[in-house]
Every structure is written in structure tokens, then in C-alpha cells.
Backbone as ProteinMPNN parsed JSONL, in Angstrom:
{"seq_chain_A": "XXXXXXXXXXXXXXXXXXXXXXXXXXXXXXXXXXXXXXXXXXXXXXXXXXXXXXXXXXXXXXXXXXXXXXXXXXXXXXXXXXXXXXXXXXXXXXXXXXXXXXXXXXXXXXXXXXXXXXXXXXXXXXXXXXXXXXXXXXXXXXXXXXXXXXXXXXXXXXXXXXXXXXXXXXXXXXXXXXXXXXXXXXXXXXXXXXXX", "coords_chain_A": {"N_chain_A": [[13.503, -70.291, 28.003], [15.641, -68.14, 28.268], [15.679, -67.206, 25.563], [13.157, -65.788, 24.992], [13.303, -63.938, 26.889], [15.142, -62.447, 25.61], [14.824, -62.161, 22.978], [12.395, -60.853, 23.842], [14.0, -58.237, 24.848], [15.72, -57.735, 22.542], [13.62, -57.194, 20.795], [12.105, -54.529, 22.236], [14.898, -52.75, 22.231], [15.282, -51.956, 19.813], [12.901, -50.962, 18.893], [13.301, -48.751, 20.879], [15.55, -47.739, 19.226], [14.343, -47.343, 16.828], [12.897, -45.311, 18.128], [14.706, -43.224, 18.542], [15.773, -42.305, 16.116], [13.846, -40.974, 14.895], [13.19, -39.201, 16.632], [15.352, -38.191, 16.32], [15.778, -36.98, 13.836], [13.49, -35.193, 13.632], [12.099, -31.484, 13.886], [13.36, -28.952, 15.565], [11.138, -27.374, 16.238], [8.884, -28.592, 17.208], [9.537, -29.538, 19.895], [10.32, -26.899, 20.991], [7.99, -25.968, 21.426], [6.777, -22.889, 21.349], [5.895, -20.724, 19.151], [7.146, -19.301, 16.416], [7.116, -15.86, 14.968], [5.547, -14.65, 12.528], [7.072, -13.714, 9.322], [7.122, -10.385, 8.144], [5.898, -9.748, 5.05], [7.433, -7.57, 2.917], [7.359, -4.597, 1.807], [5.712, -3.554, -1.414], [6.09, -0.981, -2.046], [7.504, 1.227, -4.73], [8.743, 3.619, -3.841], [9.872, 4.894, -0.942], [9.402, 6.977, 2.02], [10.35, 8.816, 5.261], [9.417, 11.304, 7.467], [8.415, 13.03, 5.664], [7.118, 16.413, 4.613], [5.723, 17.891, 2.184], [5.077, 21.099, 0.201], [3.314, 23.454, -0.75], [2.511, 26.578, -3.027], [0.871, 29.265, -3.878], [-0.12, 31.339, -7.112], [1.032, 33.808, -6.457], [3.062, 32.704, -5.025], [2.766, 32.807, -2.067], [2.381, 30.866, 0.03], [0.007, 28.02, 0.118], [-0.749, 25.293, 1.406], [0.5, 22.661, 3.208], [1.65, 19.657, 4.024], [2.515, 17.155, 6.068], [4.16, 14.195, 7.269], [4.662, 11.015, 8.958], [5.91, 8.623, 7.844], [5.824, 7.305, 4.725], [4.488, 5.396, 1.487], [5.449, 5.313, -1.985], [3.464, 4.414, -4.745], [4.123, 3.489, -7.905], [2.958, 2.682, -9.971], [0.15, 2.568, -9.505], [0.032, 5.369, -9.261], [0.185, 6.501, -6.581], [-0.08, 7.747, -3.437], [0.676, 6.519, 0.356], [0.336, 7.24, 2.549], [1.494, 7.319, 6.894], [-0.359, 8.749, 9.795], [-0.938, 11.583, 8.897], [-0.628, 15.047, 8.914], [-2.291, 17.931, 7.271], [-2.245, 21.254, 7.018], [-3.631, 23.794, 5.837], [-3.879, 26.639, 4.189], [-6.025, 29.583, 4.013], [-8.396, 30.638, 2.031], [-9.036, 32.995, 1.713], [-7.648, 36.184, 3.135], [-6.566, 37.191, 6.085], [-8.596, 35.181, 7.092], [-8.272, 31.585, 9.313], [-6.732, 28.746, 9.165], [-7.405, 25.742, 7.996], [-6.493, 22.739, 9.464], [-5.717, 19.371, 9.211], [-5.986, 16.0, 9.906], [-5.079, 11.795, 10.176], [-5.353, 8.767, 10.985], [-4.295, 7.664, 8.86], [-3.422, 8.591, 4.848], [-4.164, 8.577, 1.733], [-2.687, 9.792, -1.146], [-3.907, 10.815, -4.194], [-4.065, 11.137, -7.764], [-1.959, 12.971, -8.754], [-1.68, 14.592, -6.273], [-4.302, 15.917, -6.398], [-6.273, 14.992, -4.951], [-6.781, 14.092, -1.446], [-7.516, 11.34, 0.461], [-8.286, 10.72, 3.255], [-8.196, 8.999, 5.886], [-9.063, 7.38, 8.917], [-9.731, 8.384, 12.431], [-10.221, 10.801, 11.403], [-9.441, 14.423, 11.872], [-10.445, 17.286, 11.555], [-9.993, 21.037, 11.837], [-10.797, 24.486, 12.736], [-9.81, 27.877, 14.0], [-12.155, 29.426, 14.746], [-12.663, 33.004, 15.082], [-10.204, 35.902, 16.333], [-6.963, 34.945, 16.619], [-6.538, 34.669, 19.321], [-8.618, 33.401, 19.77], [-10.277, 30.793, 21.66], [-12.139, 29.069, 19.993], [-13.577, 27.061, 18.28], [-14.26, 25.429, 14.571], [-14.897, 22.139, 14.026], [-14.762, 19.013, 13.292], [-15.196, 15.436, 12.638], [-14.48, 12.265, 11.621], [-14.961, 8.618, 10.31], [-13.694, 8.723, 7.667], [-12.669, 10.931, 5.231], [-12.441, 13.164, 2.303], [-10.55, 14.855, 0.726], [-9.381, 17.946, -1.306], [-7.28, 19.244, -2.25], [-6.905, 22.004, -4.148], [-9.334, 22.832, -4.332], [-10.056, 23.943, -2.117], [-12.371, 21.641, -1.055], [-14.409, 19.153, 0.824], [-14.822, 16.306, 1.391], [-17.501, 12.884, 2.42], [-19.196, 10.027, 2.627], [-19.708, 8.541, 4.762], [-20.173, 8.293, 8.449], [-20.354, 11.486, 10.66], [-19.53, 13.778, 12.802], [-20.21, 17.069, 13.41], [-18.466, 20.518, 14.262], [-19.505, 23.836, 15.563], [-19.229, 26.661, 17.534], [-21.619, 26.683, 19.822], [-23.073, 24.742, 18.54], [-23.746, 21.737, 17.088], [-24.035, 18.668, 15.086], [-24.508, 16.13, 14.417], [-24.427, 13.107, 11.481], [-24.702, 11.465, 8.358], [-22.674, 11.503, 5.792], [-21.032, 14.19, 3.635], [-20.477, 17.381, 2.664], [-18.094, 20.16, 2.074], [-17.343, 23.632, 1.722], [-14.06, 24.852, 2.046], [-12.445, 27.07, 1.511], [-15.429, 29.143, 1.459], [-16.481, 28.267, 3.714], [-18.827, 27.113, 4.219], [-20.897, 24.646, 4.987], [-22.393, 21.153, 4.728], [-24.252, 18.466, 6.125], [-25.65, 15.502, 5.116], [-27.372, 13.466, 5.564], [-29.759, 11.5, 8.045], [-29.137, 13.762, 9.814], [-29.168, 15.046, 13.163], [-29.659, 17.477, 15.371], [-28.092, 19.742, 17.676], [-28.113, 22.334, 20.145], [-26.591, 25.489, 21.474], [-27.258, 27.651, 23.598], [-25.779, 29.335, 25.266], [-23.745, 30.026, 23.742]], "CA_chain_A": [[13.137, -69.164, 28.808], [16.456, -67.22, 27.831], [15.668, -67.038, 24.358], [12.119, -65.218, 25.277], [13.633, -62.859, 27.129], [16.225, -61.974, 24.614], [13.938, -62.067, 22.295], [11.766, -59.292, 24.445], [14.88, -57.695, 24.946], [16.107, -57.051, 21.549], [12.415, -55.789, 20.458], [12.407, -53.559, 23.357], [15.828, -52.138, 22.173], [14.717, -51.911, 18.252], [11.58, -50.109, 19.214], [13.876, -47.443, 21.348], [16.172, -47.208, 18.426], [13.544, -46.242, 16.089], [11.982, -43.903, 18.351], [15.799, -42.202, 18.625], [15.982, -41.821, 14.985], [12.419, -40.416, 14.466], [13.409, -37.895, 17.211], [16.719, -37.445, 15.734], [15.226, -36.134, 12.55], [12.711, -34.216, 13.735], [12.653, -30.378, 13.719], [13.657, -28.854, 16.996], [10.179, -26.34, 16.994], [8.092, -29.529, 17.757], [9.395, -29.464, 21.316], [10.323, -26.231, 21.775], [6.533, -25.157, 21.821], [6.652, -21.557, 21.125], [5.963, -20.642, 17.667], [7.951, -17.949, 15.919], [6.31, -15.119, 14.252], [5.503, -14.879, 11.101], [8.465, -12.969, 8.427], [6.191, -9.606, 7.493], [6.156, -9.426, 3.677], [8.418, -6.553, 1.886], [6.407, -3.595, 0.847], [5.699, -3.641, -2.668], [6.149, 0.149, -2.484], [8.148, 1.452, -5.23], [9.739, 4.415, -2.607], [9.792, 4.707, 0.912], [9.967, 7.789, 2.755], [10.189, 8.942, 6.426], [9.019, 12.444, 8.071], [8.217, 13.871, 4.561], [6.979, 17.783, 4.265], [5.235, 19.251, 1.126], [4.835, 22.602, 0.55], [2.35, 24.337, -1.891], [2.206, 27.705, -3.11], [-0.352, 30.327, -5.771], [1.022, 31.906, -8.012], [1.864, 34.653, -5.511], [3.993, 32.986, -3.955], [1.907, 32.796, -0.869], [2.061, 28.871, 1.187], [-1.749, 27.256, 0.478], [-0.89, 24.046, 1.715], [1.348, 21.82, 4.104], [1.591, 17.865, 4.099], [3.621, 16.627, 6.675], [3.793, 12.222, 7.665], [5.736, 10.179, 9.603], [6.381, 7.912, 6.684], [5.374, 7.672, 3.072], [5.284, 5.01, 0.654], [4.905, 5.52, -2.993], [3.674, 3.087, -5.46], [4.48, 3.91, -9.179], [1.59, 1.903, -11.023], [-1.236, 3.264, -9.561], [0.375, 6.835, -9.305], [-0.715, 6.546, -5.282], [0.951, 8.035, -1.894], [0.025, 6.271, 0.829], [0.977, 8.341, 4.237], [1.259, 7.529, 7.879], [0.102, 9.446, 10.568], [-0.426, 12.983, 8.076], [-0.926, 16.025, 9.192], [-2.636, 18.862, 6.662], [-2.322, 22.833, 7.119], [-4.929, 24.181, 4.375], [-4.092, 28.079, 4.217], [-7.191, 29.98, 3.953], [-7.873, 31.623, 0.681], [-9.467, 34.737, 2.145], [-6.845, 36.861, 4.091], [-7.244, 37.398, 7.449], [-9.192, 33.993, 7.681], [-7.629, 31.032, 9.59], [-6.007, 28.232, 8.274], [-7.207, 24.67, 8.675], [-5.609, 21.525, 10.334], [-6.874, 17.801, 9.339], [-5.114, 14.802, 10.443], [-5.651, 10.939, 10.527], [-4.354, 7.871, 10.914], [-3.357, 7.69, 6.809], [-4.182, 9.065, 3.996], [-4.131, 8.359, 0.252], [-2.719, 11.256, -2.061], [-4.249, 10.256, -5.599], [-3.983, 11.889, -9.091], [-0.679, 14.144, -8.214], [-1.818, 15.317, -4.993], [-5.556, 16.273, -6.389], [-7.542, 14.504, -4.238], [-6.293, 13.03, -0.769], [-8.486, 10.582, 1.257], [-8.044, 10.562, 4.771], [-8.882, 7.596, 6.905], [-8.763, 6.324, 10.633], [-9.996, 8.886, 13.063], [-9.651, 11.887, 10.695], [-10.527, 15.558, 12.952], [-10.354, 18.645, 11.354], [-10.927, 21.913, 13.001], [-10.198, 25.751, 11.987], [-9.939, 28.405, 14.521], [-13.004, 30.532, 14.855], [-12.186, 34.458, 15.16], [-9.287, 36.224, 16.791], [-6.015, 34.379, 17.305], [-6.22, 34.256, 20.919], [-9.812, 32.728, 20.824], [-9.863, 28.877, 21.972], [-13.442, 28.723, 19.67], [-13.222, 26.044, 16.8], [-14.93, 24.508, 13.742], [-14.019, 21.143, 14.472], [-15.183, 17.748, 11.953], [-14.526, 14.304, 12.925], [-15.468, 11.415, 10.224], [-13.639, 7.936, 10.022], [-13.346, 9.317, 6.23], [-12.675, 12.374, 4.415], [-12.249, 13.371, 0.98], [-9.772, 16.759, 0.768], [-9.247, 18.0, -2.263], [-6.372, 21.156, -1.595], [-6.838, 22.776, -4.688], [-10.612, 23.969, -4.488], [-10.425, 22.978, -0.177], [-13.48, 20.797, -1.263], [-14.069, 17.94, 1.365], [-16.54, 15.209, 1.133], [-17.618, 12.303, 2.853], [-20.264, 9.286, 2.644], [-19.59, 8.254, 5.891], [-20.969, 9.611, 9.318], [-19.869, 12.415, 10.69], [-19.993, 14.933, 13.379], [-19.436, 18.712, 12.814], [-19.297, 21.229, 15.75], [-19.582, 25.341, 15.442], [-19.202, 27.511, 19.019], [-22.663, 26.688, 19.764], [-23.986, 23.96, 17.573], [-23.303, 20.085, 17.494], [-24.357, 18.113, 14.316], [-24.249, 14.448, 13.785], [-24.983, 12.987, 10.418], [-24.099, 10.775, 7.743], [-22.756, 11.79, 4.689], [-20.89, 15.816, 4.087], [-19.833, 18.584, 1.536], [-17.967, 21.802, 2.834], [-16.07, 23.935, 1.368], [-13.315, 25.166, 3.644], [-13.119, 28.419, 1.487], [-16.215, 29.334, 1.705], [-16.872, 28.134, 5.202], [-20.138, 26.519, 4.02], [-20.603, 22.764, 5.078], [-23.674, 20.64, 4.174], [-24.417, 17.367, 6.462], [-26.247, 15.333, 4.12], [-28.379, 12.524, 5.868], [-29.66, 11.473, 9.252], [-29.093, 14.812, 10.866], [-29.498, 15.623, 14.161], [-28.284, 18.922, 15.816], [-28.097, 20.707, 19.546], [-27.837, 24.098, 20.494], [-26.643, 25.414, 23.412], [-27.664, 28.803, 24.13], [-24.972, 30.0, 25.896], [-22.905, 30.78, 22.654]], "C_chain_A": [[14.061, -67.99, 28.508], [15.908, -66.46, 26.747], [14.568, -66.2, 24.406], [12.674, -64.036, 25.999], [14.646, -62.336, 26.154], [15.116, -61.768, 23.459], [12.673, -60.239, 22.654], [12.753, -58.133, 24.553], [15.359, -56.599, 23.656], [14.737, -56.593, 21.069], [12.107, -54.527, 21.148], [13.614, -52.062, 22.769], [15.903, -51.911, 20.781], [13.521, -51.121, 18.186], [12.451, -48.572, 19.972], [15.133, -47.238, 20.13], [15.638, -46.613, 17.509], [13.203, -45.453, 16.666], [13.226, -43.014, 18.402], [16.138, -41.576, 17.599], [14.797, -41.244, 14.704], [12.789, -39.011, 15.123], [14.853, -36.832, 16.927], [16.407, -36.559, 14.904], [14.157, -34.995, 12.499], [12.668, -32.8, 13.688], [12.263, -30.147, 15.45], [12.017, -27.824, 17.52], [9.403, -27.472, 17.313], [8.421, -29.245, 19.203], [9.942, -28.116, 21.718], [8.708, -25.662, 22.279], [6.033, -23.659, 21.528], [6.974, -21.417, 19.444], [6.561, -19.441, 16.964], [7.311, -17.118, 15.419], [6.392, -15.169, 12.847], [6.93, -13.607, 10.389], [7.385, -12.108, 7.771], [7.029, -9.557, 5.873], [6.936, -7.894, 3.203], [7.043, -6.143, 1.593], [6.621, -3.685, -0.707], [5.75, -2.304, -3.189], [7.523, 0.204, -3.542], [9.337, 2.805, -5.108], [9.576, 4.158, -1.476], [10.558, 5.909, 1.791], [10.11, 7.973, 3.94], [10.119, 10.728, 6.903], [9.136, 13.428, 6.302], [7.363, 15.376, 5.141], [6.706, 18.039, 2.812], [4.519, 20.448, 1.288], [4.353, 22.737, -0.495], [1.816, 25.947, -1.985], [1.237, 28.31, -4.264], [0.559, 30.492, -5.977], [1.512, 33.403, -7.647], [2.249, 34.556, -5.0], [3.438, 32.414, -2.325], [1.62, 31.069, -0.369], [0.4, 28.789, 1.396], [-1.939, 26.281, 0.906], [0.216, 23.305, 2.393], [1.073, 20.474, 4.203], [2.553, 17.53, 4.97], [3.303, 15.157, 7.092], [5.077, 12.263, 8.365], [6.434, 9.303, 8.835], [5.084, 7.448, 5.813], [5.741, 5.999, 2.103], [4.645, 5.381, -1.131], [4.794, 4.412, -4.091], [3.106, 3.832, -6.798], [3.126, 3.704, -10.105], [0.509, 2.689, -11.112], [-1.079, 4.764, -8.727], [-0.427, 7.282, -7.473], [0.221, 6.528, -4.296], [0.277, 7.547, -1.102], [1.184, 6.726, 2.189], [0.56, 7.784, 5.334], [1.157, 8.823, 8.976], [-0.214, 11.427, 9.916], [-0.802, 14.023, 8.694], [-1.194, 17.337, 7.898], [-2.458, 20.428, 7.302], [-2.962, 23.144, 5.93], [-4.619, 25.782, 4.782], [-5.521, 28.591, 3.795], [-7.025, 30.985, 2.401], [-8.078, 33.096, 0.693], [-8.195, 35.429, 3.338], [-7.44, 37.473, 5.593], [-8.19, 35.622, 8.013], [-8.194, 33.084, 8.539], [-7.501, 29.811, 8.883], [-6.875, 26.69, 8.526], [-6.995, 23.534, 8.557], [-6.776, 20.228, 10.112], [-5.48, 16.616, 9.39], [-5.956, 13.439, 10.69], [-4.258, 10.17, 10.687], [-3.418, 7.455, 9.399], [-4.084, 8.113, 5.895], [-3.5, 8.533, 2.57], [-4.111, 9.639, -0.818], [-3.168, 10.455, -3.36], [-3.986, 11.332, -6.749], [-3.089, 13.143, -8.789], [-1.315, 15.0, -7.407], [-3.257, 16.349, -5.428], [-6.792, 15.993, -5.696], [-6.582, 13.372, -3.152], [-7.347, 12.644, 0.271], [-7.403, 10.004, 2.476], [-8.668, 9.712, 5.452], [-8.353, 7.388, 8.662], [-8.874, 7.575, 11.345], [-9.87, 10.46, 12.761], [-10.713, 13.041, 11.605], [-9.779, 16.238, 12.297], [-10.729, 19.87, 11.759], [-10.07, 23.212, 12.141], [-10.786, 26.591, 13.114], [-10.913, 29.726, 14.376], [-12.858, 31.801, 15.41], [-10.53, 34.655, 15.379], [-8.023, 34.908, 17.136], [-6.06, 34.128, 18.731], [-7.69, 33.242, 21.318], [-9.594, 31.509, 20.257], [-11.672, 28.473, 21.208], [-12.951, 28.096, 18.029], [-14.313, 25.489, 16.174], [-14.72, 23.3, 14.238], [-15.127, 19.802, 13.253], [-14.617, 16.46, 12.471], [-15.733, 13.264, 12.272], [-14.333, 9.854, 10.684], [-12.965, 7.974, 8.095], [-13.231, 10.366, 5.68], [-11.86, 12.368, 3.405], [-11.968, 14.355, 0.529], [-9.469, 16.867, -0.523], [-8.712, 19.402, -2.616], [-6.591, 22.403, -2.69], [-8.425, 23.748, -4.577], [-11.184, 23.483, -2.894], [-12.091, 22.817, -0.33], [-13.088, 19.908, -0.121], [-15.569, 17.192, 1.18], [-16.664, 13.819, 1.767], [-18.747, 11.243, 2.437], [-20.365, 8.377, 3.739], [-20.096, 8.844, 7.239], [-19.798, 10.541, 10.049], [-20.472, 13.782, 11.342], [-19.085, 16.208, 13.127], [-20.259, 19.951, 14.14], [-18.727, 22.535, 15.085], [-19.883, 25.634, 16.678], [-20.978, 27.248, 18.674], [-23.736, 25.607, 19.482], [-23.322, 22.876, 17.68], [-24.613, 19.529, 16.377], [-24.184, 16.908, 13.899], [-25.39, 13.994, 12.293], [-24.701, 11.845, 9.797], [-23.843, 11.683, 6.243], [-22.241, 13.737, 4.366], [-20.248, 16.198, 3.027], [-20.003, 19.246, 2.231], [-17.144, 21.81, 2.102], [-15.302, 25.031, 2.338], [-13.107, 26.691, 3.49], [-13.658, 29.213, 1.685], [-17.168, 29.437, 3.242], [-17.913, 27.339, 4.935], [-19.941, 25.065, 4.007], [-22.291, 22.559, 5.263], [-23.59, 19.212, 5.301], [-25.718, 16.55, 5.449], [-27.239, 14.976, 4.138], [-28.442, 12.439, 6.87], [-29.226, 12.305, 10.048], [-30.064, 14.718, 11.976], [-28.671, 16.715, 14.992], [-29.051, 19.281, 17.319], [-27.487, 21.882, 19.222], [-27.872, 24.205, 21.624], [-26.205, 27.012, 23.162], [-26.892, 29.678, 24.546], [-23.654, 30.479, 24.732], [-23.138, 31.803, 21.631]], "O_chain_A": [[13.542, -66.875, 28.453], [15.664, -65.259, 26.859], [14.864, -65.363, 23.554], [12.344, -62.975, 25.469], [14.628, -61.129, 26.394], [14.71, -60.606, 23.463], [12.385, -59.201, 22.057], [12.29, -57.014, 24.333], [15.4, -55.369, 23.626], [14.71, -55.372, 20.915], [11.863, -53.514, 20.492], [13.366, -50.858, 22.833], [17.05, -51.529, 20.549], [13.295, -50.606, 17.091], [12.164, -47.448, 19.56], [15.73, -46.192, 20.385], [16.068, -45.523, 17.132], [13.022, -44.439, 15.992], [12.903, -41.83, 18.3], [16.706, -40.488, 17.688], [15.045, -40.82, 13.575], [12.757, -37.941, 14.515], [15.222, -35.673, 17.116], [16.684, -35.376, 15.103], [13.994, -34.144, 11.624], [13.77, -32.604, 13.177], [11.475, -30.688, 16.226], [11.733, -27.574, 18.691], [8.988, -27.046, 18.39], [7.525, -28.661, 19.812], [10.097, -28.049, 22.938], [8.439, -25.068, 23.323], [4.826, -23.415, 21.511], [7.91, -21.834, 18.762], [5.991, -18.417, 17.34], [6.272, -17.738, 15.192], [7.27, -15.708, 12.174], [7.545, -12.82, 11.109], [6.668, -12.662, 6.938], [8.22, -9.403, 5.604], [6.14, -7.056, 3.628], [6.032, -6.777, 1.293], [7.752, -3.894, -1.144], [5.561, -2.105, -4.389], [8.475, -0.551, -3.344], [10.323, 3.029, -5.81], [9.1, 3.1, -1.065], [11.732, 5.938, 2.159], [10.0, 6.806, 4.316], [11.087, 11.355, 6.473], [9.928, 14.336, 6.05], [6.978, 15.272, 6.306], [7.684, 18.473, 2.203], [3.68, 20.785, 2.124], [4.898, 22.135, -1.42], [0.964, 26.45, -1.253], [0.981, 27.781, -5.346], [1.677, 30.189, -5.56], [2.237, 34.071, -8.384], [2.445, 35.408, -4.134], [4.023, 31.533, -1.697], [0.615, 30.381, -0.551], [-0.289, 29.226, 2.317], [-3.114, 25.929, 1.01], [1.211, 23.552, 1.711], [-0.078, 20.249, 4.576], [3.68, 17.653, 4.49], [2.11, 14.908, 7.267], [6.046, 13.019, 8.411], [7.626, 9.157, 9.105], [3.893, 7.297, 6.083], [6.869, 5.514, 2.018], [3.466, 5.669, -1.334], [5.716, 3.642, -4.362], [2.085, 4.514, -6.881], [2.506, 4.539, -10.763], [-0.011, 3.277, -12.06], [-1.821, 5.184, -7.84], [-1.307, 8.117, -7.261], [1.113, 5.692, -4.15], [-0.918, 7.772, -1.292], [2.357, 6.522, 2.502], [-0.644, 7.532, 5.323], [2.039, 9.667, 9.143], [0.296, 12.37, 10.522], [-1.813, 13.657, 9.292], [-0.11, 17.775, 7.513], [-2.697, 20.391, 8.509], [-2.607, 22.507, 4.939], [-5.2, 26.158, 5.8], [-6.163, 27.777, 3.132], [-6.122, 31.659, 1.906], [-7.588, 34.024, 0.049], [-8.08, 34.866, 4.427], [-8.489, 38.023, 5.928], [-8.265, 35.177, 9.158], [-7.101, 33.641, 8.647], [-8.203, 29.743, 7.874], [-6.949, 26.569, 9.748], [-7.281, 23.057, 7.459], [-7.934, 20.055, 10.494], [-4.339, 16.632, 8.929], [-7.086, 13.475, 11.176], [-3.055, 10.425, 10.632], [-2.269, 7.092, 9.145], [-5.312, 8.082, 5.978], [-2.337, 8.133, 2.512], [-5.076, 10.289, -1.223], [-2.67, 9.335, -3.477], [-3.67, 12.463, -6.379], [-3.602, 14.246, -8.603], [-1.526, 16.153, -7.786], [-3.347, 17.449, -4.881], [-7.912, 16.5, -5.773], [-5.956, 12.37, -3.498], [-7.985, 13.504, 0.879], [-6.386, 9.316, 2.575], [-9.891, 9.817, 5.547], [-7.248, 7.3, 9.197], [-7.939, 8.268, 10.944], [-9.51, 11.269, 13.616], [-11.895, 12.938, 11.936], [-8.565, 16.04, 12.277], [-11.908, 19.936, 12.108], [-9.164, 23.121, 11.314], [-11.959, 26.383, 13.425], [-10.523, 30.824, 13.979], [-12.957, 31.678, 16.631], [-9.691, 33.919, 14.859], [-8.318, 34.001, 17.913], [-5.434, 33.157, 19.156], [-7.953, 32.633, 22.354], [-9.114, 31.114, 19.194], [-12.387, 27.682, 21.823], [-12.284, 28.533, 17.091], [-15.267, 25.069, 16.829], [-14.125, 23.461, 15.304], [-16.124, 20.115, 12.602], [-13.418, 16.494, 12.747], [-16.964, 13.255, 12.277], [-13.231, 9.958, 11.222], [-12.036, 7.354, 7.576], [-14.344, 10.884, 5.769], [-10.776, 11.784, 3.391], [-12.805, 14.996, -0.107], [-9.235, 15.784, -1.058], [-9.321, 20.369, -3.074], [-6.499, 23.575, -2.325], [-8.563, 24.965, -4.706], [-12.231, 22.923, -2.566], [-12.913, 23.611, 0.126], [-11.899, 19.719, 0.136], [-16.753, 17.444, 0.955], [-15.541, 13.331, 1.64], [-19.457, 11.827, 1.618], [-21.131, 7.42, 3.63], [-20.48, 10.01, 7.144], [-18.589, 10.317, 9.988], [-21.327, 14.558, 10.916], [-17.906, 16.374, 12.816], [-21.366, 20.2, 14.617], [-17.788, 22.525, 14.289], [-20.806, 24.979, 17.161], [-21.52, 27.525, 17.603], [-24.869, 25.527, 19.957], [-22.282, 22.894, 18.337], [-25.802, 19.776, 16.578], [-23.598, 16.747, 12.828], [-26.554, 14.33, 12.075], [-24.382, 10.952, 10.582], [-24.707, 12.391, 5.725], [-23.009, 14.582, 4.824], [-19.478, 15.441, 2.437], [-20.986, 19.46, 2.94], [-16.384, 20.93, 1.698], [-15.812, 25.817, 3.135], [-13.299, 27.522, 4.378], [-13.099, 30.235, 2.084], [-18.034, 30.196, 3.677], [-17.882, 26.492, 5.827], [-19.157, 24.403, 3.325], [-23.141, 23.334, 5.7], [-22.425, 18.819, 5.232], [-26.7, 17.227, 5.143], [-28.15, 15.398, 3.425], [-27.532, 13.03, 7.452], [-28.839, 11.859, 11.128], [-31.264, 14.446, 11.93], [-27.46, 16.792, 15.197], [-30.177, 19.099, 17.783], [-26.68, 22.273, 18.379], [-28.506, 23.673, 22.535], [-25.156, 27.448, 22.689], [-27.149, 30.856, 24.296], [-22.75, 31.249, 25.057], [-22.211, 32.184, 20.916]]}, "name": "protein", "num_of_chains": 1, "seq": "XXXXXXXXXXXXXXXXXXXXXXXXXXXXXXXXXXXXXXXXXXXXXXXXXXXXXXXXXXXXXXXXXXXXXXXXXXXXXXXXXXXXXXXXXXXXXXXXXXXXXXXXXXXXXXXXXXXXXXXXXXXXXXXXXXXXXXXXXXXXXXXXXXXXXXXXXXXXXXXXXXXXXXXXXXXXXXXXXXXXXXXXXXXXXXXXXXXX"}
């Protein structure tokens, strides 16, 4: 009868020694339960700026263009800025005109700052007449396609475009900012409101 219990005994106490070494070895996130976050990957940018500013002038001299971000990175290979946050100033090429303002969530400068694509809630707008008046172009796309040297923009995306007066939803847009002249391409529909 001893020998049976001793017997139960020492298996008993051989069974809790393995389970002490199993738990010995174990890694401690099993019981803590909470999982750590992941380690974000290293940019593969080949710079890395913060509150950048470019400035662009004619050849008189005269400021046609403003770039300002919150941060910048640049990647060498495929000759490509990729900007948070940017803010545009587009000087007007006609004197006396006003200037205008496009901003998104990021943009993509390509081919030495010839063509930058604007993404994530991109609104552009340019103050219609007099300095003091609160009357605006205004453009809002989740894409746009700026292009500072001939202020070309373009889109294949939809895209509403408002004038004091007028209200245009579409898909699809060429304007030039020069010129003033903007094209909606597809699926137009427009309002008018009378009172402007």
C-alpha cells in the first residue's frame, strides 16, 4: 500500500517538475498577454527633411512659386520627393491677378519639380477680384496633377469646382490656372444660384 502511494507520489512530483521547466523556458509574452507593437521599418528614403520651403522665380526675378511641407523625403533612384502635408502658392502670371493656394495631404514632386501630384483631400482655391473680396475659385479632387511651370492641372478623378455662383461636380479636369480656363471632363452636373 506504501509503495503505491509513493509510487503516485513521485509521478505526481515528476509531472510538476516538468511542467516547472517547460514554464521556466518559456518566453515571458505568453503570460503577459499584451502584445507589443510592431518595430516600423526605416524609410528607405535616401534624405529626410522637415518644414522645407522652395522658392521659384522668372527670369525677372519675380517669385512664381512656393512649396512649403512639414516633412520631405527624397529618394535618389527614382529622382522622387515625396511631401507631407504641402502647401503650394502658384503666383499668377498676369499682374494684378491673384495667386493660387493648393494643398493636400502629400504630394509627389517628379522629374525636378515638373510635375507634382497631389493626393488626399487636395483643395485649391484663388481669390476672385479685389483683395478684400471673400469670393473664391475653389477645386477639391482626391487627386491633382500641378504642373508649376505652365500652372497646368489635371485630374482623372472626380472632382468638384465652384465659381461665385456656379457649383460643378464631375469626373475627370484640365485648367489652366493662367488662363483661368478649367474644363470638367465627364459626368457633369452644375447649379446656379442666381443670386451671384
Amino acid at each position: 500500500m506504501l509503495s503505491i502511494k509513493n509510487a503516485i507520489l513521485a509521478g505526481l512530483l515528476v509531472i510538476a517538475l516538468a511542467a516547472f521547466i517547460i514554464f521556466w523556458d518559456a518566453k515571458p509574452e505568453i503570460f503577459m498577454g499584451n502584445k507589443q507593437p510592431p518595430v516600423s521599418a526605416l524609410s528607405s528614403a535616401d534624405s529626410y527633411m522637415k518644414n522645407t520651403s522652395t522658392h521659384k522665380f522668372n527670369e525677372q526675378g519675380k517669385p512664381t512659386f512656393l512649396l512649403t511641407s512639414a516633412e520631405g523625403e527624397y529618394f535618389q533612384a527614382q529622382n522622387r520627393f515625396v511631401m507631407t502635408a504641402p502647401q503650394i502658392l502658384a503666383h499668377a502670371g498676369i499682374e494684378g491677378d491673384q495667386p493660387w493656394h493648393l494643398s493636400a495631404q502629400q504630394s509627389i514632386i517628379l522629374n525636378n519639380g515638373q510635375r507634382i501630384d497631389m493626393q488626399g483631400q487636395v483643395y485649391a482655391w484663388q481669390q476672385v477680384g479685389p483683395v478684400i473680396s471673400e469670393l473664391k475659385t475653389e477645386i477639391t479632387t482626391p487627386f491633382l496633377s500641378y504642373y508649376p511651370d505652365s500652372q497646368l492641372a489635371d485630374t482623372d478623378q472626380s472632382i468638384s469646382l465652384k465659381t461665385p455662383g456656379h457649383m460643378i461636380d464631375g469626373t475627370g479636369f484640365k485648367g489652366n490656372f493662367a488662363a483661368q480656363t478649367y474644363q470638367v471632363l465627364s459626368r457633369v452636373k452644375g447649379r446656379h444660384n442666381a443670386n451671384h
